[in-house]
Structures are given as structure tokens and as C-alpha cells.
FISEFI-673713 format. One record per residue (C-alpha): residue in one letter; residue number from 1; x, y, z. Coordinates in steps of 0.5 Angstrom, whole numbers, plus 2048, in hexadecimal, padded with zeros to 3 digits. Example, Ala and Ser with C-alpha at 12.3 -4.5 7.8 and 13.67 -1.06 7.14 Angstrom:
<atoms>
a, 1, 819, 7F7, 810
s, 2, 81B, 7FE, 80E
</atoms>
This chain:
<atoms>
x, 1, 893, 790, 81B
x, 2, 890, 78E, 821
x, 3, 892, 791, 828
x, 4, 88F, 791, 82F
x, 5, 88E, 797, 832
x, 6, 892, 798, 839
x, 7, 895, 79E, 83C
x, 8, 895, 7A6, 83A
x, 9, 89A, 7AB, 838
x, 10, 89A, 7B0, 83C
x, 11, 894, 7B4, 839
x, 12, 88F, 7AF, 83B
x, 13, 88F, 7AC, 835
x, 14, 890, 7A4, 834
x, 15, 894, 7A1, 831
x, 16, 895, 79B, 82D
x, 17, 899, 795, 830
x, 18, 89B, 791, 829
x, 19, 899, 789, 82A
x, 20, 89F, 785, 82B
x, 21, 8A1, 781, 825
x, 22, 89E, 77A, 824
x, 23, 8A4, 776, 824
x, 24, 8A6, 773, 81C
x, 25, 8A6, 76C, 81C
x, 26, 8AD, 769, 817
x, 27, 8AB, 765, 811
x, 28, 8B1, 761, 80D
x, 29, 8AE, 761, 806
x, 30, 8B0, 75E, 7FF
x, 31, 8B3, 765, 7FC
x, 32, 8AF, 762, 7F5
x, 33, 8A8, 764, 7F8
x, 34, 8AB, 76B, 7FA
x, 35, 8AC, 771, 7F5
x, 36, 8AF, 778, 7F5
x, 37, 8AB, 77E, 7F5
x, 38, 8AA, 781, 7EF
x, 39, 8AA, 788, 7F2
x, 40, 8B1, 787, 7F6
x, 41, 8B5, 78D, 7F5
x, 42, 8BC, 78B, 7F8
x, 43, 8C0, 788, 7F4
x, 44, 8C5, 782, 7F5
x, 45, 8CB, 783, 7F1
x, 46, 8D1, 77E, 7F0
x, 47, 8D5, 780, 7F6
x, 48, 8CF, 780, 7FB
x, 49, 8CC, 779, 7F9
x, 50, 8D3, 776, 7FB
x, 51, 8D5, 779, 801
x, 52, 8CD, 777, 803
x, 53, 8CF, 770, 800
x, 54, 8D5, 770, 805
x, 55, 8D1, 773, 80B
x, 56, 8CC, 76E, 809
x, 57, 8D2, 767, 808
x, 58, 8D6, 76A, 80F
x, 59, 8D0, 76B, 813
x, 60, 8C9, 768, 810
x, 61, 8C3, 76B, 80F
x, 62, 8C2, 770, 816
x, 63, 8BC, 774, 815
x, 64, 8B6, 772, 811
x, 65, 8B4, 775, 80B
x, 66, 8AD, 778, 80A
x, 67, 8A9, 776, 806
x, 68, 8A2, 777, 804
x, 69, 89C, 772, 804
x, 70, 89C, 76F, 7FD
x, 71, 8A5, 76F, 7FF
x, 72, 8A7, 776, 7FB
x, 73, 8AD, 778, 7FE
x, 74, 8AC, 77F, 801
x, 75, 8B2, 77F, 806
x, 76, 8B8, 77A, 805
x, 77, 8B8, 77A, 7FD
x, 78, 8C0, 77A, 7FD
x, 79, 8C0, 775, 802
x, 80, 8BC, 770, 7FE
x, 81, 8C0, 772, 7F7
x, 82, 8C6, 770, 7FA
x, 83, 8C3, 76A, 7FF
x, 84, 8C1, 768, 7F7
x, 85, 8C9, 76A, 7F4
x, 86, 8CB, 765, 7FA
x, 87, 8C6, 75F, 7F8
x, 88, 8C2, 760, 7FE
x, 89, 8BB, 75C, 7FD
x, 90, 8B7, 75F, 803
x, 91, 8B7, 767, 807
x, 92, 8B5, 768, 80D
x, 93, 8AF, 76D, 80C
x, 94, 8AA, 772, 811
x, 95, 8A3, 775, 80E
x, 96, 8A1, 77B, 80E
x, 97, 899, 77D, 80E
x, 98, 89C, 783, 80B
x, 99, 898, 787, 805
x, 100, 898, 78B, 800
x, 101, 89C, 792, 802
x, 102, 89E, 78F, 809
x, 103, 8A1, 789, 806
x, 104, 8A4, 78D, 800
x, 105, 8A6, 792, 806
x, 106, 8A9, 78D, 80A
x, 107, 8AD, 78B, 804
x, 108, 8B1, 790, 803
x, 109, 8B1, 792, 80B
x, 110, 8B5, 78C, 80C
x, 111, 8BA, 78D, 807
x, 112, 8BA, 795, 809
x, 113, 8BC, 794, 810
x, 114, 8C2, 78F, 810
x, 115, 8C5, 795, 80C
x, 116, 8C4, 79B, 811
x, 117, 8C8, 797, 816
x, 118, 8D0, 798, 817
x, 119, 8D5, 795, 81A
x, 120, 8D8, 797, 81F
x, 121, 8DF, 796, 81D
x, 122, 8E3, 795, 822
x, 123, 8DF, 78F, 825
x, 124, 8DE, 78D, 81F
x, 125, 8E5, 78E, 81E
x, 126, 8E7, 789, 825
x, 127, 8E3, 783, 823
x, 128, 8E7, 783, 81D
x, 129, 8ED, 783, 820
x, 130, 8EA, 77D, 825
x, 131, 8E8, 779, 81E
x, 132, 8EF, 77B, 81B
x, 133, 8F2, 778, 821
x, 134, 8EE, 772, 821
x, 135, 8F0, 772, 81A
x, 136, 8E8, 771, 818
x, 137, 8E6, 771, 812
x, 138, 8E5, 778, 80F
x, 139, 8E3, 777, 809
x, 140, 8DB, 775, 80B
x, 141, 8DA, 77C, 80E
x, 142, 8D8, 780, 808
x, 143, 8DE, 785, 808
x, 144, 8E3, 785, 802
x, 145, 8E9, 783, 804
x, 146, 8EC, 78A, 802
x, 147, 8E7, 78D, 807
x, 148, 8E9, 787, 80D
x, 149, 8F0, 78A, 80C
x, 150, 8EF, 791, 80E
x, 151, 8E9, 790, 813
x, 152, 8F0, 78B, 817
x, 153, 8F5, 78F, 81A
x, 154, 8FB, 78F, 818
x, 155, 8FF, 78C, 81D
x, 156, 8FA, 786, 81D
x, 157, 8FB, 784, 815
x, 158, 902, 785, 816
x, 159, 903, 782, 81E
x, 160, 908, 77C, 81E
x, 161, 903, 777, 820
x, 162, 902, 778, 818
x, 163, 908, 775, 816
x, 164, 90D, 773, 81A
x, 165, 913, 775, 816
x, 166, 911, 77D, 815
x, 167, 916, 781, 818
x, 168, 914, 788, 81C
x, 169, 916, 78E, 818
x, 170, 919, 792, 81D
x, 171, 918, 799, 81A
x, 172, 911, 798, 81A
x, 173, 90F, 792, 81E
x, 174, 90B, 78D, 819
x, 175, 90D, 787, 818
x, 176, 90F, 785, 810
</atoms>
């Protein structure tokens, strides 16, 4: 880990400034010269590989997967099994230099901190109103359909725009 040294803490001591990161160049490769790594600890069950191959038929490909030097699949290996399922013939990639237990690290870094996050449910719960509203296909989005229902707010799944013959219940308000 290289680092320029600029600054002080306080206490007189310096401080090491890290270097900015080089920028990644994207390459498309054939998904034959890839491999997956042998060590990844995270597993892709059926469901999750589906909603990778919805994300990936509705979206494409977004975000490169890494890859080693000699194409090991360190980050993107569900990726790549469902860009395959899809009948993709070429994945867009970055290398990575990493090596040894900072690549195996970052590995597990990766897949790690995307489960420390939370949704902030209300936000989250508005921009699924605005797709429903503009009857956006939800399916793509990796939540199973049971979960979208209860993250929508009644009123939205049941409002008139939904279907012009429903009819307001006067006791409780929904529409039926």
C-alpha cells in the first residue's frame, strides 16, 4: 500500500494521504477465456441467478466484473454464471493487480459490505410506488414478488387506476 506523506494529526506526527486510484480500463472478453474462482466463498443459488439474468436481460451489464490477469472471476462470478445462462458470449471485465490475502480479502470485502447496508424503507418504498404507478416491470428488480407486495402501500395496490371496475369499500376505504 503505497501513500504520500502530507499533513499531520495533531500530535505532530504525519499522516499518510493514500494515492488516488488509477483508473480501471473495461474490457469485453470472451466468457470462455474466463474462469471462476476456486476459492469464491459465495454461493449462487437458483433464485439468485434468475433475478441476475433479469437484472442483466432488462439492464444489461452495468458494472464490470474483476477479474484477475490470467481471467479468474474474483468479483462478478454470479454475474458471469447468469450472463452464460443468458447465452452471453463476452463480459465486460477490469483487472485487478491484487494478490495473495489482499485479492482473497477483497473477495470477501466485496460480497460482505453489500450485505451491511439497509434500505432505507420509506424511500425505498416511494420509488416503488413511482414504478408501480408507471407500471414498470417489477420483476427485474430481484425482490420476490410476495416482498413487493408488502413493501407497496396498501392504497397503491388496491387505487382505482389499478382497475377501473374495483369499487371502494366504505367501511375501510380500499378499493375491491
Amino acid at each position: 500500500h503505497g501513500g504520500s506523506v502530507t499533513g499531520n494529526d495533531g500530535l505532530g506526527m504525519a499522516k499518510k494521504q493514500p494515492k488516488a486510484p488509477q483508473p480501471k480500463v473495461v474490457v469485453r472478453r470472451l466468457i470462455s477465456e474466463l474462469t471462476y474462482d476456486p476459492e469464491n466463498a459465495r454461493k449462487h443459488g437458483d433464485a439468485d441467478l434468475e433475478a441476475i439474468c433479469k437484472s442483466l436481460t432488462k439492464f444489461t451489464q452495468q458494472t464490470p466484473i474483476v477479474v484477475t490477469p490470467c481471467g479468474t472471476v474474483v468479483k462478478g462470478n454470479g454475474t458471469m454464471m447468469a450472463a452464460q445462462k443468458l447465452g452471453w458470449t463476452h463480459i465486460d471485465t477490469v483487472v485487478t493487480y491484487l494478490t495473495g490475502n489482499d485479492l482473497k480479502a477483497y473477495s470477501i470485502a466485496d460480497n460482505q459490505t453489500a450485505l451491511l447496508s439497509e434500505w432505507d424503507d420509506e424511500k425505498l418504498s416511494e420509488q416503488l410506488v413511482e414504478l408501480e404507478e408507471a407500471e414498470f416491470d417489477m420483476d427485474c428488480l430481484g425482490f420476490p414478488a410476495e416482498q413487493l407486495v408488502e413493501m407497496i402501500p396498501e392504497e397503491v395496490n388496491d387505487s382505482p387506476a389499478k382497475s377501473s371496475h374495483k369499487v371502494k369499500c366504505p367501511t375501510c376505504g380500499r378499493f375491491r
